[in-house]
N, C-alpha and C positions, 0 to 999 in steps of 0.2 A: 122196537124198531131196528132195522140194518144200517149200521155204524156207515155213516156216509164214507167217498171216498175221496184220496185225496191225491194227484198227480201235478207233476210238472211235464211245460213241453220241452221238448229238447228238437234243437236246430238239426237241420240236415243239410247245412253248408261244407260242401264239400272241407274249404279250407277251415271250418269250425270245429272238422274229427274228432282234434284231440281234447277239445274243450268237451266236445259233447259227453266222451266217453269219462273223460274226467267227473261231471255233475250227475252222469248217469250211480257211478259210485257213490258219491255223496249222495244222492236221494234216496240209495238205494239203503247206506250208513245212515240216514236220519229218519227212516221210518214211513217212507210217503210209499203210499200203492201202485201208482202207476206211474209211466215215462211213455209218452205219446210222441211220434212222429208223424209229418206231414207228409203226402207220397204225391208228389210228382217228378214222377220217371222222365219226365219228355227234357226236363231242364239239366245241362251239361253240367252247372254247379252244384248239382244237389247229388245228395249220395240213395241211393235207391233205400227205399225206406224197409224193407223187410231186410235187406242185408243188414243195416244201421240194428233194427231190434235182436238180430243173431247175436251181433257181435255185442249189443248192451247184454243182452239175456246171460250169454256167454262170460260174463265177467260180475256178475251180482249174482245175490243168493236170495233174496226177497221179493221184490218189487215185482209187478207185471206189466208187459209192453201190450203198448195198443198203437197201429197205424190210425191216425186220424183222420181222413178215414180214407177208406185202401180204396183207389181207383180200379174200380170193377171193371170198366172196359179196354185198360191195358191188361187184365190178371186173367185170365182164363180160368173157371170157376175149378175144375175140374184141382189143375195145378193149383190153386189157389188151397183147395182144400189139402191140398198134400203139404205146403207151404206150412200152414197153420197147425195143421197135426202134429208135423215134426218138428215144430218148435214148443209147443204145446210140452212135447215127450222129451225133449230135452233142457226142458227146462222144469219140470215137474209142475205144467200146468197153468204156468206163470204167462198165460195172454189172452188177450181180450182181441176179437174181431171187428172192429171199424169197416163200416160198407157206405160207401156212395154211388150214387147213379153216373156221375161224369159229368164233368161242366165247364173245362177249357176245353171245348172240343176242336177247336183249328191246333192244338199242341196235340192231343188225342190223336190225332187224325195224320199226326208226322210221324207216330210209330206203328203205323199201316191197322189201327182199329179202323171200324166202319163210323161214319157221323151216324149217331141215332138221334133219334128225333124227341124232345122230350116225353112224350108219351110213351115210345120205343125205351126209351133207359128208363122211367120207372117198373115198365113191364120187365127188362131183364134182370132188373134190381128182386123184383116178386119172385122172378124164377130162382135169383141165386139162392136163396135163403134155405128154402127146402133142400137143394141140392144138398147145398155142401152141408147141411146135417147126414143128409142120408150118407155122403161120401166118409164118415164119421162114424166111431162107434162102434164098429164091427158089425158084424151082421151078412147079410145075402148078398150075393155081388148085383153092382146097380145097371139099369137099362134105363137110360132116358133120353128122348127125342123131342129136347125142346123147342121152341122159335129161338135160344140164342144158345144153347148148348147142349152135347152131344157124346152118351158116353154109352158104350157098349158093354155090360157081364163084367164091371170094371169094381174089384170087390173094396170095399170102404176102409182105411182104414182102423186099427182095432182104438186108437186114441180117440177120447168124446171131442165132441166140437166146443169150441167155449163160446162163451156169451157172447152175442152178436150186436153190436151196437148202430144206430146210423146216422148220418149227418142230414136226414129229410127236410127238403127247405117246403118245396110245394103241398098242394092238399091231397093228390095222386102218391106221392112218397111218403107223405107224412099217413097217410092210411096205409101203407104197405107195411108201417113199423107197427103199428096199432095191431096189426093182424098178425106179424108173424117173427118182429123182434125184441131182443131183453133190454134194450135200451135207446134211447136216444140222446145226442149229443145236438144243442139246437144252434143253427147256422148264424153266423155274422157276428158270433160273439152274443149271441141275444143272452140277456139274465132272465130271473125270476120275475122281474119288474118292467120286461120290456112288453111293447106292444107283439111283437113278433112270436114270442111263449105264450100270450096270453091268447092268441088266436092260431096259432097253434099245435097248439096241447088237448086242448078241446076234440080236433078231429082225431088224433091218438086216439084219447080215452073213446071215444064212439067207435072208431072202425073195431078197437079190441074187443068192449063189449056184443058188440054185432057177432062179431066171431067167437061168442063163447070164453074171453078169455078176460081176467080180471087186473084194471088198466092201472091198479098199484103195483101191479107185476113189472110193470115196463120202466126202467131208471129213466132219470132225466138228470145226465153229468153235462155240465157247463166248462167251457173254455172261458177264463177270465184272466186278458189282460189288465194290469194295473200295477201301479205303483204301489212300494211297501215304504209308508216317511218314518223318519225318526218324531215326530211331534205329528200332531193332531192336527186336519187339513181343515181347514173350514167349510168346503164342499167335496162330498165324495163321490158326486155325478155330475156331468156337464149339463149344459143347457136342453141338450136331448136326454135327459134321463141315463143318461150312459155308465157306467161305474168305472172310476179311472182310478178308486183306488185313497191311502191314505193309511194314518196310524195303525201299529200292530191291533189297539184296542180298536180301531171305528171298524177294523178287515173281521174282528172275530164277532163283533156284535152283527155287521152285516149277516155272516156265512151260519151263525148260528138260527138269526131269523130265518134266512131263506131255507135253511132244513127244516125248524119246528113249526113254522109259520107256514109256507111253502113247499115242502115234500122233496126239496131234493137232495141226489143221492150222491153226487160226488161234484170238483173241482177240481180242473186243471190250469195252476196258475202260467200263465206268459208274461214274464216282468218286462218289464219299460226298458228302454236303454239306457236310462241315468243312474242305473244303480249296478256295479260289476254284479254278475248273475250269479258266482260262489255267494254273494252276501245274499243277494234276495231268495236264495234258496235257505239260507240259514236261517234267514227270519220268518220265512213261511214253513217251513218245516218241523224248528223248531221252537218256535213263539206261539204261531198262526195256528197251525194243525191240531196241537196237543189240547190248544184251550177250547178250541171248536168242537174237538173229538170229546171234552170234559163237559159242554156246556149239553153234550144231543146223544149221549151214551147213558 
């Protein structure tokens, strides 16, 4: 099987900069695969999230950046692909692609995008995907006349596209991943165990197979906030089933079940605020990761 993956998020508070780029090193020094950023551009305190992964990429020699996922209807697909290429090429490959449909749309809508309608943004979510491969890769220069984007004899970069991941909440987007991307990232923080993956994932795997395409192929990386305790909690999910977390030992039996038990392919811890976040990265990095990677390798 494919060595699951393992990331942390990293803030994008403007006044967090120096912290972020600080733990971006350390994660990058203790072995973890990826460092995800959240992208909304419309907020004055946030620092634009492609610029944040330049400058993380820019200063480690391991790890890969992923936007969590990239607000498709401030990005223009076209730049979008040039974006990702050349970070792709300067960093020798080290990024992964996050796509969402769009869903604060009155902040959307302050940096002169059009309001799409939800049926409208899963359709240009379908349209992006092809694209920006073809804009990838080298090859014949591209012609396309889409309903939301528009590129003329405009030839493709010669860098591949990497792996496209998406943050599909509904059944409409959640079939657009099934069809045509490498991964999914499931909304709300949902786990392995919640209601929300468990109904789902389901429409995944059918729309892939409908299309020809074999629905083991498609990851399913979890964002998991939680606490990392020094001693063993008594409960390590709330009254909703939620996972909030607990002992180094209860985080790796969890994470090892939900790979060999459950099929998944990676986690990205977001710790709590009661722990300084150098130490919750040292204990999931290197307590957490290593025995999870020993228990499903």
């Amino acid at each position: 099987m494919t060595s699951a993956l393992f990331g942390i998020g990293g803030s994008t508070a403007v006044d967090a900069a120096p912290q972020t780029l600080r733990l971006a090193a350390q994660a990058d020094r203790q072995g973890l695969d990826l460092l995800t950023f959240s992208d909304h551009p419309y907020f004055p305190d946030r620092l634009d999230a492609y610029a944040a992964l330049g400058a993380v990429l820019g200063r480690t020699e391991r790890i890969s950046g992923l936007v969590s996922v990239t607000n498709l209807p401030t990005r223009p697909v076209p730049m979008l692909a040039r974006t990702v290429t050349s970070l792709s090429a300067l960093s020798g490959g080290r990024i992964v692609l996050g796509l969402g449909a769009g869903g604060l749309w009155d902040e959307i809508t302050k940096m002169g995008a059009p309001r799409l309608s939800p049926g409208a943004a899963v359709r240009a979510l379908e349209e992006a995907i092809p694209l920006l491969r073809a804009l990838s890769g080298g090859g014949d220069p591209v012609t396309f006349d889409g309903e939301f984007s528009h590129v003329s004899a405009l030839a493709p970069a010669a860098v591949p596209a990497p792996p496209i991941w998406t943050g599909s909440v509904g059944p409409k987007s959640l079939a657009v991943t099934g069809r045509l991307a490498d991964g999914w990232i499931p909304g709300h923080a949902a786990d392995w165990l919640s209601p929300r993956y468990r109904t789902s994932r389901p429409i995944i795997d059918e729309a892939a197979a409908a299309a020809g395409r074999d629905p083991a192929d498609i990851a399913t990386i979890y964002n998991i906030p939680g606490r990392i305790t020094e001693a063993p909690v008594r409960a390590t999910r709330d009254g909703d089933g939620r996972w909030t977390g607990g002992s180094v030992g209860q985080w790796v039996e969890e994470l090892t079940t939900a790979v060999l038990d459950h099929g998944a392919s990676g986690f990205v811890l977001f710790p709590t605020q009661d722990t300084p976040p150098d130490v919750a990265l040292s204990r999931w990095a290197e307590e957490i990761v290593p025995a999870v990677r020993e228990a499903t390798t």
